[in-house]
N, C-alpha and C positions, 0 to 999 in steps of 0.2 A: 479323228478329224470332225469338227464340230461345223456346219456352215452356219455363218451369222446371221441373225433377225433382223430384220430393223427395227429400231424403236417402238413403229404401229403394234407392230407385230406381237413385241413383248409387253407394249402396256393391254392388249388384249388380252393375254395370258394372264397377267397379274388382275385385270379387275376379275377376272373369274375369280381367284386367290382370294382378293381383297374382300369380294361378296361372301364368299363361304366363310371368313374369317368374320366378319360382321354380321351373319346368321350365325353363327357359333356362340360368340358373346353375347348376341342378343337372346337367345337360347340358354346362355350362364354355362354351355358345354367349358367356354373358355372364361376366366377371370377378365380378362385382358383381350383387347385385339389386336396381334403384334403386328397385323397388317398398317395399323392408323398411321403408323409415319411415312410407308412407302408409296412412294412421289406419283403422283400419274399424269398422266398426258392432259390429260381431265377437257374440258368443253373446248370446242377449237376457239383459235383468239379471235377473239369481238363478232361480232355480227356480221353478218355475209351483206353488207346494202347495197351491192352492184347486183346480188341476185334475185331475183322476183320467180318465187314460184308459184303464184297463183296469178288467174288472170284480172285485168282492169275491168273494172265494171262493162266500158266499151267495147271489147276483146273478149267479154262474154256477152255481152249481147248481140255482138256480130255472131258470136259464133251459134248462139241460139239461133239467128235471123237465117243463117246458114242450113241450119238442121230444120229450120221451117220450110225451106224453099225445094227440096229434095224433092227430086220428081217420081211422084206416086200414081202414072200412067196401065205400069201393070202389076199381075197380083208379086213380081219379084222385086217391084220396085218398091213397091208398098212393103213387104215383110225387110226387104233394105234399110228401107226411110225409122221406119218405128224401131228397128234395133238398132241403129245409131242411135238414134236420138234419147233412147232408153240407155243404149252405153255408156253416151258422152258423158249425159246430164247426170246419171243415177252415180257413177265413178269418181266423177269430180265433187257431186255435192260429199260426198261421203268420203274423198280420199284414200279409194282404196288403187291396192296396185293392181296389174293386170291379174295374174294368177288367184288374188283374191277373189277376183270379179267373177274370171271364170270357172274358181272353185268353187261357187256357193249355189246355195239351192233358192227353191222358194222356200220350204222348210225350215231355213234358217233365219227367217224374218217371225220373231216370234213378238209377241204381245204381254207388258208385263205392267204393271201398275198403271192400267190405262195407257204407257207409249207404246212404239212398235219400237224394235229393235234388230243388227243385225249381228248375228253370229258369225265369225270368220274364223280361218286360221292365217296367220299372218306372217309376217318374214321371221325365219327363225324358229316356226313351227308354233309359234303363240299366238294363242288366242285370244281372242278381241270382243268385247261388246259394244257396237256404236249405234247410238242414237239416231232413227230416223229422220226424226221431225224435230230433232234436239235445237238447231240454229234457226232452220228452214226449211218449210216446205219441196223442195225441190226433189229431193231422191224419192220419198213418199209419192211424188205428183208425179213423178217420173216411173215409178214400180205400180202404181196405179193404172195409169194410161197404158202401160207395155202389160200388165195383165189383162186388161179389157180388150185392146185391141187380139191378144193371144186366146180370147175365148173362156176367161177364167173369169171367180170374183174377185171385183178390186183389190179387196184385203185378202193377203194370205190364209190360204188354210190346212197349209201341213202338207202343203203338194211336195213328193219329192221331184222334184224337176229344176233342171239346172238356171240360175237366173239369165243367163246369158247363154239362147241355145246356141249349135252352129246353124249356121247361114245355110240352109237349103233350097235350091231352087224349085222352083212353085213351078207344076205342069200344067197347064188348063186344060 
């Protein structure tokens, strides 16, 4: 007794197939790739335009004004205020997911032909290299501020320390 896949399911299975089948031939292991004709689900139909996943220029600048406004009364409202505002902004310029955020280190912000750079491992367990300051300033100016405010130098320098510590409460 066999229970049935669905479609999803099985065209997952096959582009694994189809990949090793097209590193094979590209390798000349195989003459041929007998993969080439089998069908795939391949890119979902047309363009998703009812979905917006980023925000409106306006929707980010509330939400900047937002993270500006954060009440920095005491020393917990302060270590509050500075790691949001370091989460929001540093996550969204850079796109990453949470798990990435909170995997990574300062250590993984490295420095390569004059940019800065950050190392991640990513969904699926792959690794990523993303440009800091690739588009915009903003994750840069954001990793900046949250290491100064955290007592460090602005620019990385091989600290291992998590980029995103947890939240602890401050005792006076």
């Amino acid at each position: 007794n066999f229970n049935a896949v669905n479609a999803q399911t099985a065209d997952q299975y096959m582009n694994v197939i189809r990949s090793y089948m097209r590193y094979l031939a590209a390798k000349n292991t195989l003459s041929y790739n007998p993969a080439v004709h089998v069908p795939s689900l391949g890119v979902k139909a047309g363009f998703a335009a009812d979905i917006i996943k980023s925000f409106t220029q306006q929707q980010w600048h509330d939400v900047n004004q937002t993270l500006d406004a954060l009440p920095e009364n005491t020393p917990g409202q302060r270590n509050r205020a500075q790691r949001l505002r370091f989460c929001i902004r540093f996550a969204y310029a850079m796109g990453l997911r949470i798990n990435e955020h909170t995997g990574g280190y300062h250590d993984h912000v490295i420095l390569r032909r004059g940019e800065w750079y950050l190392k991640i491992v990513g969904k699926g367990k792959r690794a990523r290299t993303l440009g800091l300051n690739t588009v915009d300033p903003i994750a840069m100016n954001a990793l900046m501020a949250y290491r100064k405010f955290l007592g460090l130098s602005e620019l990385p320098n091989n600290e291992h320390i998590p980029l995103l510590p947890s939240l602890k409460p401050v005792v006076n």
